[in-house]
N, C-alpha and C positions, 0 to 999 in steps of 0.2 A: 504494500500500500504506500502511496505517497501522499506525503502528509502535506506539503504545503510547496507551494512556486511563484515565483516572479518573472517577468520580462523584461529586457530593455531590446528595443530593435528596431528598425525604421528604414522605410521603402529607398532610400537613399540608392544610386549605383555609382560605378568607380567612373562612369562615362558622365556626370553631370557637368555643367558649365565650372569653370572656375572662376572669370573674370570677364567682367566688371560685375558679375551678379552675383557674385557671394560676399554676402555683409564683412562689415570689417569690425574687430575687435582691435583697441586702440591703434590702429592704423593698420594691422596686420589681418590678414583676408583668415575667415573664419575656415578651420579645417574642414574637407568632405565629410558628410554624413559616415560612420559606421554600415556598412552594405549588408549587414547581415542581421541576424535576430539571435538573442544572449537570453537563455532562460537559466531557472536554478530551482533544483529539486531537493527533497532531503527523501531516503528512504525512510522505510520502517525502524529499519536498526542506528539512522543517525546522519547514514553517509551521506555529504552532501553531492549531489553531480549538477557540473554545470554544461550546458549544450550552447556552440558555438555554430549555430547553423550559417555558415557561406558560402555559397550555391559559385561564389566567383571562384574559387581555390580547387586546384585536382588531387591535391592531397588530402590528406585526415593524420591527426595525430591524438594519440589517447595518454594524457597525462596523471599521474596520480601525486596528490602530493599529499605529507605527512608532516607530523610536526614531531621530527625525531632528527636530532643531528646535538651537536655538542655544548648547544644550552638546555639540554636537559638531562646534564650528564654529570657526574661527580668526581672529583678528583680519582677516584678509585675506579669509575664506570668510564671518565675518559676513555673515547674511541670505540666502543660498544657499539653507536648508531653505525659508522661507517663500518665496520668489523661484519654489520647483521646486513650491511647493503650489500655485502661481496658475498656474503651466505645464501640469498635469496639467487643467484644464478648457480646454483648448483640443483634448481631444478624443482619440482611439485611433485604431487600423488601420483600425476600425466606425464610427468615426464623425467625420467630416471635418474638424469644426470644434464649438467652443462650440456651437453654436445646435443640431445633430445632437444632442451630446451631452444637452444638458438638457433638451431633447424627448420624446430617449427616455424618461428617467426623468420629466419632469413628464406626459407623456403617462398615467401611471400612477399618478395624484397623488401622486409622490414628490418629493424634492428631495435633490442632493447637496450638502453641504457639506463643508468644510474647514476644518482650521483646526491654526497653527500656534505649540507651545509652546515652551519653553525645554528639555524631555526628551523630549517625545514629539508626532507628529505624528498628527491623528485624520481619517478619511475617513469619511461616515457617509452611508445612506441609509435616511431611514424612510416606509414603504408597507406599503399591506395584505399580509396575509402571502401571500395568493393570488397576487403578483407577485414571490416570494421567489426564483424560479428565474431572472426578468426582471431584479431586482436584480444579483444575482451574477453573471450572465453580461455585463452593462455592467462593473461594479466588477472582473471577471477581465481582463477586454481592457483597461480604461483602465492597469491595473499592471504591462500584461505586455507590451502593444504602446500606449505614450503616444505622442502626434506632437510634442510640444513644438514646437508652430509659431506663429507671430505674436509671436516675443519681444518684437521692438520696442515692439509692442503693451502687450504682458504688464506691460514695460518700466516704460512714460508710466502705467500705474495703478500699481504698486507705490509712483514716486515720487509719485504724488498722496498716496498713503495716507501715506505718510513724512510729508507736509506737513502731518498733522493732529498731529504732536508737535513742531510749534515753532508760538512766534507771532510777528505781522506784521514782528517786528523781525530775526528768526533766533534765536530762545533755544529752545532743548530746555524743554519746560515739562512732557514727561508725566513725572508724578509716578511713577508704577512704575517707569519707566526708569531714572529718576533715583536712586532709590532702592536698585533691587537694583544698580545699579551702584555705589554706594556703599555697599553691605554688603558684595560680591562682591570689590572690590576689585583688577579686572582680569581675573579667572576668566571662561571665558564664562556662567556662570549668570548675571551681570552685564552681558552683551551683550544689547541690544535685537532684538527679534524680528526683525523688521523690516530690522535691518542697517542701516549709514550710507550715505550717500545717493554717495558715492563709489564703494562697493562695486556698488549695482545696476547705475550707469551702466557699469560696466566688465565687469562676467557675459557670458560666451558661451555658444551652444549646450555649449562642448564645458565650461564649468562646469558646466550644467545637467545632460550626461549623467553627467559624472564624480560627481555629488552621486547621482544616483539610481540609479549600480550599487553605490557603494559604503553606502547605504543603506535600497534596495528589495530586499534579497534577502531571499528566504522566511525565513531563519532571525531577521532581526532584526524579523518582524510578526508580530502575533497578529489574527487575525481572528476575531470574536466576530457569530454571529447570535442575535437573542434574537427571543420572540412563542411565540405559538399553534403552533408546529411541533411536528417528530419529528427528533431525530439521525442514524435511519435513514433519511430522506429527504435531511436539510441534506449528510451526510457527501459519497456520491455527486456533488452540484451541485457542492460545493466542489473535489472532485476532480479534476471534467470541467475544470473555470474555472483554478483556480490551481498545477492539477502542472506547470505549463511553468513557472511562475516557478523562477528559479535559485536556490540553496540563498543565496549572497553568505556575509555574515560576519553575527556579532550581537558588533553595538558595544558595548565598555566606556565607557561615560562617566566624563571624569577626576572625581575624587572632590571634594570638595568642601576649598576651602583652608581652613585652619586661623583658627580665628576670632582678626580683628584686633582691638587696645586701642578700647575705646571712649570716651567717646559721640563718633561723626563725624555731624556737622551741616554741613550745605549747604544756602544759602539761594538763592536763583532769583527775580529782580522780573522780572516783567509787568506789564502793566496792567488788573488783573480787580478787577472790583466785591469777589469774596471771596480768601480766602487761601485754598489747599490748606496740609494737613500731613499728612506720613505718615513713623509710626515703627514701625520693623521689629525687631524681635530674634532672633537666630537662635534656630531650635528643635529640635524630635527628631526621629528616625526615624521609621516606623513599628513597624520591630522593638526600639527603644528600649523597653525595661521600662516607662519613666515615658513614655509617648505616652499612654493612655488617659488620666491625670491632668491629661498637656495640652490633651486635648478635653476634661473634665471645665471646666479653668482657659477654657477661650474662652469654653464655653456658660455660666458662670456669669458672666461679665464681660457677654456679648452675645449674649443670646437671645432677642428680645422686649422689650420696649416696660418693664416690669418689672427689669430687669437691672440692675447696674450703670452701666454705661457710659453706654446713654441715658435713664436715669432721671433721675441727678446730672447731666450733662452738659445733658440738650436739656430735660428737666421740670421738672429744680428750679432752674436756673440759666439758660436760655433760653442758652445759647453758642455753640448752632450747631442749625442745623435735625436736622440729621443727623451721626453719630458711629458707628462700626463697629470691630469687629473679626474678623480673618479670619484665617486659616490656608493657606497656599501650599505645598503637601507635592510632594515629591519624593519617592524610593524610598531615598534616604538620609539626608534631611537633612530642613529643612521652615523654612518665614519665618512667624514672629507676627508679624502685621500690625496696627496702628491708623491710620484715616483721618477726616479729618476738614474739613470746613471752614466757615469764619465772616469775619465784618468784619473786618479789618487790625485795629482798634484791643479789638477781643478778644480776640485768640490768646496773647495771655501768660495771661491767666486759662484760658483753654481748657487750653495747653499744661498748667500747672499743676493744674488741674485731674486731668486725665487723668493724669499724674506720682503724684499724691496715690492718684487711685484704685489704682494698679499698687504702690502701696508699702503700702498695706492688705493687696494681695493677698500681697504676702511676709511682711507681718511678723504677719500674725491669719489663725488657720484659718477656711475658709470656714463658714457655718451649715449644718448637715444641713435644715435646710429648703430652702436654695438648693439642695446637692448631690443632694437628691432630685429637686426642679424641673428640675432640669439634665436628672439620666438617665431622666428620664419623658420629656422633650421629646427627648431623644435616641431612646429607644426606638421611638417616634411616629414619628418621620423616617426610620428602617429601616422601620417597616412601610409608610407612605408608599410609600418606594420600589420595594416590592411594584408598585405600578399604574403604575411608570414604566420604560416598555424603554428606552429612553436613561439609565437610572440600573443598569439591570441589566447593561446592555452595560459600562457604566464599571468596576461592583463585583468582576466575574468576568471578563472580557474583557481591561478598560483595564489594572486589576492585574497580571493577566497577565505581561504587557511585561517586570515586574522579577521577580513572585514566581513559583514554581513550583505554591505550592496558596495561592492567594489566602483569606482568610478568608471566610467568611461570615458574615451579617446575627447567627443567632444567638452565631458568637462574637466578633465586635467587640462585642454588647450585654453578654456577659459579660465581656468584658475593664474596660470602661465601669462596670458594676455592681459590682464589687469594687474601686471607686477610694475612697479616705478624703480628709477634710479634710486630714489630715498629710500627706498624697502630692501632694496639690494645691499646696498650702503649700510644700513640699519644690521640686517643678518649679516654682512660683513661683520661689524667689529661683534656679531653676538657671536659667531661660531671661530672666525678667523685669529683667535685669539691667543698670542703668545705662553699666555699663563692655562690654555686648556689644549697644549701639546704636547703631543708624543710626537719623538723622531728615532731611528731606526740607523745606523749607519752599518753597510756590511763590505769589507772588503777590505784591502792592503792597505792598512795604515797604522803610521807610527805615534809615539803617544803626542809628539807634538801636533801633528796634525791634529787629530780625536779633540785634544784640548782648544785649538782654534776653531773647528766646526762646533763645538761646543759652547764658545764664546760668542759665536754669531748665531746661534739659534735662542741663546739666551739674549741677544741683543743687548751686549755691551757696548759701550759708546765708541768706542776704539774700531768696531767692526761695522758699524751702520753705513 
């Protein structure tokens, strides 16, 4: 039985006019309609499914997502979630083993993957829609009857993968790790995926089934099919496949801790031809008022070759090939990201650099030229998404997971569109802020060095 549904959807197509007759939100032309139709179901036992009907698209993708990855994990269970993501392809009741498993679905040219985050866990298979019913009946069996067999197995590759974040000497050298574990400050949103390598060795079957009752129950997944279909078809498969799953619980993830004094600076030597550096700031919500002004503040820093960031950094000053910034969102919270790397004996200019640009951004409003450039390129990239079922699956689906009516394309582009300089400026100095950073250094350096990159992230006067 289905207990309850909503829609969002609208007669819109991809061929509509664009201009002069699509209204303008502060100067910038209102994005196309969404061409499809977004409903959202709850089973009997909890599960939510969300149907992405669009008739433009020739593929179909079946997403599932979960709220199991390493913020619901304890120093001791660290890496459990991904540890149980590499278990579940060893196969179901239907099918024996690995090789059974990815047969069925490659036989189909489809492919399963996985993959596991720090809030939520994703199972994805994308195939022609024509195998939609093929799909879901593997993906219902592998959740509902998993064999979790071959640990040992499972085991000996997880720790190989471990061994790709240290190097030949034993130094933890992945800069993400590194990084939200020093933002994080013991929290697990600061625990590595992956888990410490103590913890895999010692996992038993009876961790692995204790992690996947107390995280595969219908109520804490939302399963999302998007493509060429009908809801009236999807509804029914879904049924037959996933009403055995058990209702379980839907996990609260602990909140996020209160931001510590900054600037915390950690430096890390290897022996690499270049330095890494990455610095983090904490950021907003999505429900945060000022969230739109802080997508406003990325894509005007780093959207293109044109922008800020890699303009001054890699055009006019040659300091590193490459220079980024990114956004790391969570349902509550979210990490402004800067990465970066170059020669050892650049990174005080680079650091600097970058330092300089971020203190423009607080202390001068942005140009309405940039702030237009920004939410045209932004608008562009929701319609884009239009042609991608793996982007649809994420927008209406993945959201899911936290929100009850996930936004849509056209009102994330109006929230975006009514953003000002002042607002930018504003969430500039509330997130850009020296004293709520972490930075990351990895790579060949000596302590003089470490000490003057140090000097300048803490914005001594000597180095400004």
């Amino acid at each position: 039985m289905f207990l309850a549904n909503f829609s969002l959807q609208s007669p819109a197509i991809l061929t509509q006019p664009t201009s002069p007759e699509r209204r303008q939100q502060n100067g910038v032309p209102e994005i196309l309609s969404f061409p499809g139709r977004v409903t959202h179901d709850r089973l009997a036992n909890g599960l939510r499914v969300c149907t992405v009907e669009a008739s433009h698209l020739h593929g179909a993708v079946v997403s599932l997502y979960v709220r199991a990855g390493s913020r619901y994990e304890t120093a001791e269970t660290n890496g459990i979630s991904h540890f149980l993501e590499h278990m579940f392809f060893r196969g179901s009741a239907r099918y024996a083993n690995s090789f059974e498993l990815n047969r069925a679905i490659e036989d189909r040219c489809g492919m399963l993957v996985g993959e596991t985050g720090r809030d939520y866990s994703l199972y994805q298979v994308a195939l022609a829609p024509r195998d939609l019913d093929h799909a879901l009946s593997i993906m219902g069996d592998l959740f509902t009857r998993p064999r979790f067999s071959d640990l040992e197995l499972e085991r000996a590759i997880v720790l190989e993968e471990i061994l790709d974040d240290f190097d030949e000497n034993g130094r933890r050298i992945n800069i993400d790790d590194l990084a939200r574990e020093l933002m994080w400050s013991g929290h697990p949103l600061g625990f590595p995926i992956t888990g410490p390598e103590r913890n895999i060795r010692r996992f038993t079957r009876a961790h692995v089934m204790r992690h996947f009752h107390r995280c595969y129950g219908a109520r804490n997944m939302v399963l999302c099919v998007a493509g060429p279909l009908r809801r009236r078809s999807v509804l029914p498969l879904v049924r037959r496949v996933f009403s055995r799953l058990p209702a379980g619980q839907r996990l609260a993830p602990s909140p996020p801790p209160a931001p510590a004094g900054g600037p915390r600076i950690r430096c890390v030597r290897t022996d690499s031809a270049q330095t890494e550096i990455q610095i983090l700031f904490r950021g907003l919500a999505d429900r945060d008022a000022g969230f739109p002004a802080l997508i406003a503040l990325l894509r005007v820093l780093d959207d293109g070759m044109s922008t800020r960031l890699h303009y001054r950094v890699c055009d006019q000053k040659g300091l590193a090939y490459h220079v980024n910034a990114a956004l790391d969102p969570y349902h509550d919270t979210s990490l402004f990201e800067i990465s970066s790397a170059c020669l050892p004996e650049k990174l005080p200019l680079l650091v600097r650099e970058i330092m300089s640009i971020l203190a423009e951004l607080r202390n001068t409003p942005v140009s309405s030229d940039e702030l237009t450039k920004a939410k045209r390129r932004y608008a562009r990239d929701l319609e884009a998404g239009y042609d991608d079922v793996e982007s649809l699956c994420s927008w209406f689906g993945g959201t899911s997971l936290f929100s009850a009516r996930p936004r849509s394309p056209e009102q994330r582009f109006r929230r975006l569109a009514a953003v000002t300089p002042g607002q930018i400026q504003r969430v500039a100095n509330q997130v850009l802020r020296p004293a709520g950073m972490a930075a990351v250094v990895v790579g060949h350096l000596d302590r003089s060095l470490s000490q003057k990159v140090e000097r300048i992230l803490h914005g001594s006067p000597e180095n400004r």
